[in-house]
Every structure is written in structure tokens, then in C-alpha cells.
N, C-alpha and C positions, 0 to 999 in steps of 0.2 A: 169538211167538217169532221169533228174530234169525235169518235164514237166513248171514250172513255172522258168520265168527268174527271175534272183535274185535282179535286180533293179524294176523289180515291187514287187516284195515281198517287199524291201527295201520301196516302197511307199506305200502298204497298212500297215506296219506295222507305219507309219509315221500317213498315214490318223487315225488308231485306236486310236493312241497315242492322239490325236487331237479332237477326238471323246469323249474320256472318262474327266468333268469335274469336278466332286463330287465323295468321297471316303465318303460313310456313318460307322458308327458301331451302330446296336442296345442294345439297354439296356431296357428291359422288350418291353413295346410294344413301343416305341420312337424310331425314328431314329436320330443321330445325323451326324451335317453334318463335314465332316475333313476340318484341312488345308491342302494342298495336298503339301508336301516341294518336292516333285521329281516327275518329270515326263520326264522318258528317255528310250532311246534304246538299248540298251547294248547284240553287237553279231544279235541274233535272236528274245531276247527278251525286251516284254516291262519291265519297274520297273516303279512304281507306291509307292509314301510313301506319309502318311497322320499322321497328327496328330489332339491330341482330345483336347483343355486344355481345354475347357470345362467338362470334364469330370476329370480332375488332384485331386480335393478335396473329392472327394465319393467314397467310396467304393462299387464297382457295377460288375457283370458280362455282358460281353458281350458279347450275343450271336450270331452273327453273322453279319458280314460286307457285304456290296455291292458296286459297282462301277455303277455310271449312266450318259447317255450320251448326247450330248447337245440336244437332243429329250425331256429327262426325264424319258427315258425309262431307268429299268434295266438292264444291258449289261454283267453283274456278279453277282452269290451271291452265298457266301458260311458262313455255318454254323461251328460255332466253337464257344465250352465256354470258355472267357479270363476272371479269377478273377483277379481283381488289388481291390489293400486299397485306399486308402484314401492316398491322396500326389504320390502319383506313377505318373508315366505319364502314356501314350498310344502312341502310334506308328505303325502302322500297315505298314504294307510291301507287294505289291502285286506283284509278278513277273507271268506274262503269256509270252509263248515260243508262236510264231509264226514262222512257219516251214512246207517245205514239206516233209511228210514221203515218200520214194518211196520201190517200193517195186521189 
């Protein structure tokens, strides 16, 4: 059985949603900042997409993205190398599951 009601789940997943304002991706030591085209709820989880056109014209790897919150603090960050060319786009896509496990 669920020790947490699912309408407050449904509001902290809201308040998080609300929380997070900037999707970064770095490229050597730079962070750059997304345009963030979704921010939704979908079931349990948050969806989070960003885009970079700032970075459309270069050829660069990215190594890792973060999500940060109207603090400024980092609230995510995960490590991953994306090489794109030159004219490519960038798109990042974050989906976090908010949920109770029970046991």
C-alpha cells in the first residue's frame, strides 16, 4: 500500500516541474544555456526538452548536461559524450520518473 496520496505526489511533481528553469549542455569547460521547448508531466514523470541553436554551426562534443533551479542551484547533472558536426542541431531530452516505490 501507497503511504503517499497520489494528489500530493501529483503537486510535488508540479512544484519540481516549476522549480527547474534552465536546461545547460557543456562543451569543453562552457556551459551553455537551452531553450527549454517542453516542460510537462506525463503519467508519473517529468519531460523536460531543450534546444541549443547556439551551438547548430560547430562541430563540438558535449559532455554533459544539467538542469538548474530557480535558486541557481544544480538540481541535475549527468555526464554523457554527444558529438554532432557542424549544422546538426542539439536537442536534449530529459525525462525524470517521480514515484513511490513500495515495498
Amino acid at each position: 500500500m501507497a503511504y503517499f496520496q497520489n494528489n500530493f505526489l501529483k503537486y510535488r511533481r508540479e512544484q519540481w516541474l516549476r522549480s527547474i528553469v534552465r536546461v545547460e549542455a557543456q562543451v569543453g569547460s562552457t556551459w551553455y544555456p537551452g531553450d527549454i521547448s517542453k516542460k510537462a508531466i506525463e503519467n508519473d514523470t517529468l519531460v523536460i526538452m531543450a534546444t541549443f541553436p547556439q551551438l547548430d554551426n560547430s562541430a563540438v562534443t558535449i559532455s554533459a548536461s544539467r538542469l538548474v533551479d530557480v535558486r541557481g542551484e544544480t538540481a541535475a547533472y549527468q555526464t554523457r559524450a554527444i558529438q554532432k558536426v557542424a549544422g546538426q542541431g542539439v536537442m536534449i531530452k530529459i525525462t525524470i520518473p517521480i514515484y513511490e516505490v513500495t515495498t
